[in-house]
N, C-alpha and C positions, 0 to 999 in steps of 0.2 A: 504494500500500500504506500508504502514513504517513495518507494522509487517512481511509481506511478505519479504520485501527488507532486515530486520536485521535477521529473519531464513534463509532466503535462503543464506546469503552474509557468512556464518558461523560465526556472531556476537558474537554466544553465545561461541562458542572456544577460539575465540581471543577478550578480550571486547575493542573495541574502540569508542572515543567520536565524537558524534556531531561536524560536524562546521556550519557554516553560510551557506554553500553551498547546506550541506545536509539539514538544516531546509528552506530556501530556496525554492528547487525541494520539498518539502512535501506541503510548501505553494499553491504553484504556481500546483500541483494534487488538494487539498483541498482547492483549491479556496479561500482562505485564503488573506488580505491583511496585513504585518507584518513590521511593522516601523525597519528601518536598524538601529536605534540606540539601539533596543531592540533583536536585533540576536543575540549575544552572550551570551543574559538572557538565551532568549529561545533554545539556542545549550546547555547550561550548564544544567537545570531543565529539557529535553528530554533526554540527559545522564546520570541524576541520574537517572528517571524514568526507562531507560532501566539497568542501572547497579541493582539497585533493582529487576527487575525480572530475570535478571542473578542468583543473589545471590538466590531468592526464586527459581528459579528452581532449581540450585544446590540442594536444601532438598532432601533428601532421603524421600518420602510420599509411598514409596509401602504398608505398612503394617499401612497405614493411611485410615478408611473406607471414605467413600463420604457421606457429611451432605447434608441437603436440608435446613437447619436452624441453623446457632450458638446455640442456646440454646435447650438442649433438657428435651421440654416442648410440650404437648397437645393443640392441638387450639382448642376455645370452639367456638362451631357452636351452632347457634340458631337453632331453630325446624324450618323444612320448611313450612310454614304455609302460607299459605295465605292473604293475610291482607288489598287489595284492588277490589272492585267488579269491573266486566265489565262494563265499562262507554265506547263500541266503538259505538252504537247508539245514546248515548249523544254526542260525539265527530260527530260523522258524519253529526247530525242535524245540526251544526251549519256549516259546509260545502258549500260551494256554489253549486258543484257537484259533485254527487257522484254514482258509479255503483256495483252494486252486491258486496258491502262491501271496494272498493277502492276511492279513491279521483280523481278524474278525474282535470288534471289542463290545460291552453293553450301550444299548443306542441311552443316550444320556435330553435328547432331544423330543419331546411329543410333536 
């Protein structure tokens, strides 16, 4: 909802801060309970938060490809191999009840 309310309000054109009122209405959508002696922490640190993505959107990234990783490095995958036998008959004998390969339990549902 905040992200919604600061694109749509034209946030990013005109940057203006938090107050109590607006961290407030975010609490009180996100169910949130927020001691009133700490609203003006939290107006101040949700204004830097959104002033930082002001300034990172400002960047020019058009001629910036899309990573999938910071680092560009190889991930080393194991062989897919097999490494444990089928134990679903071992598992089903110890079962109370069981049908044509499922476990059968008391229906707990009407």
């Amino acid at each position: 909802m905040l992200w919604s309310l600061v694109f749509h309000s034209g946030y990013w054109q005109n940057p203006m801060s938090l107050d109590c009122t607006d961290v407030a209405k975010m609490a009180h959508l996100a169910r949130l309970a927020i001691d009133s002696g700490q609203c003006e922490r939290y107006a101040a640190d949700l204004s830097n938060i959104l002033d930082l993505v002001a300034r990172m959107d400002a960047v020019d990234t058009s001629g910036v490809e899309p990573m999938a990783h910071p680092l560009q490095m190889a991930q080393r995958l194991r062989p897919d191999v097999v490494e444990e036998s089928d134990r679903r008959a071992d598992f089903q004998a110890l079962a109370p009840l069981t049908d044509n390969g499922l476990y059968l339990v008391p229906k707990v549902i009407d």
